[in-house]
Structures are given as C-alpha cells and as structure tokens.
C-alpha positions as CSV (number, residue, x, y, z in Angstrom):
1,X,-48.3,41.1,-32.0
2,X,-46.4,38.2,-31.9
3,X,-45.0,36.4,-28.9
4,X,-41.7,34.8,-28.1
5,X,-42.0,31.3,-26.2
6,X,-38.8,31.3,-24.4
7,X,-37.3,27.8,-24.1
8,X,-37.7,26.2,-20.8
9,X,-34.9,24.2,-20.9
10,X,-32.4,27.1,-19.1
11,X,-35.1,27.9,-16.6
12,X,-36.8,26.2,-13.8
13,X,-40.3,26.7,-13.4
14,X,-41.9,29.6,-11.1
15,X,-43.3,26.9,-8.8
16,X,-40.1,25.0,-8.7
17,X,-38.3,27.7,-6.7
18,X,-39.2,26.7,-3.6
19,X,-37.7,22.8,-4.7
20,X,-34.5,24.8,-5.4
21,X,-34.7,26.7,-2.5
22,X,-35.2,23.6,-0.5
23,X,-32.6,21.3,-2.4
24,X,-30.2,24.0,-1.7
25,X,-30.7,24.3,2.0
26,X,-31.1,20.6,1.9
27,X,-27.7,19.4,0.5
28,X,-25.4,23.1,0.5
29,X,-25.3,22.5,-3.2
30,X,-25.5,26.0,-5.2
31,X,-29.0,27.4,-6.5
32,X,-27.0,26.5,-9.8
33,X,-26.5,23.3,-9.2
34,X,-29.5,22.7,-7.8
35,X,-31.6,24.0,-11.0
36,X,-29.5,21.5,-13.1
37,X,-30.3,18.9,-11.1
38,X,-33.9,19.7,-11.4
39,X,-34.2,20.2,-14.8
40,X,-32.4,16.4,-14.9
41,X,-34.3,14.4,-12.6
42,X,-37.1,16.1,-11.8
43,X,-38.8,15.6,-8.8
44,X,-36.9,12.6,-7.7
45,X,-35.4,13.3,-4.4
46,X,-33.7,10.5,-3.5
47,X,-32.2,10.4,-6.5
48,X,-31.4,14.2,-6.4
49,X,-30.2,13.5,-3.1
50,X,-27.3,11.0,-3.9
51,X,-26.6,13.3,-7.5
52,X,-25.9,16.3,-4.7
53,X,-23.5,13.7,-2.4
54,X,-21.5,13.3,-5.5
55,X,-21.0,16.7,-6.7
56,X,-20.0,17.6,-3.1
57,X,-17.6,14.7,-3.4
58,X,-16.3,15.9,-6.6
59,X,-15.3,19.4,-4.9
C-alpha cells in the first residue's frame, strides 16, 4: 500500500493548535491569519505579536 505524505506547508501542526488558539484570543486576529503567521515565524511571539498589530492596522 502506498502512502500519501501530505505537504505540511498548508497545515499547522496538531500540537500547534493550541498556539493558534492562543494567538487568536491573544491578538483578535482570525484562526486564518493566525496559522499564516505560524507557519511564517514560527514560535516567535514577539515578533508574531507586532505581525498581528499590523494586520489589524491594515483592516
């Protein structure tokens, strides 16, 4: 049987829910927007933290 590795690029790890979940509740930002920002910078929450301020600037 073969086995499709899906690529992880349009999905944020299981574990890294919660860090969605959090950013989310954290900065109003969408689940969206949050998983983009994520996938971009990783852990790095100051620097998720001021990418969130601008994209509530933007709107």
């Amino acid at each position: 049987m073969v086995v499709k590795k899906s690529s992880g690029e349009s999905r944020v790890v299981k574990g890294q829910e919660l860090e969605v979940q959090h950013l989310t509740e954290v900065t109003d930002l969408s689940p969206k927007q949050a998983r983009g920002l994520l996938r971009k910078h990783g852990a790095d929450w100051p620097k998720l933290k001021d990418e969130a301020e601008n994209l509530k600037e933007e709107d």
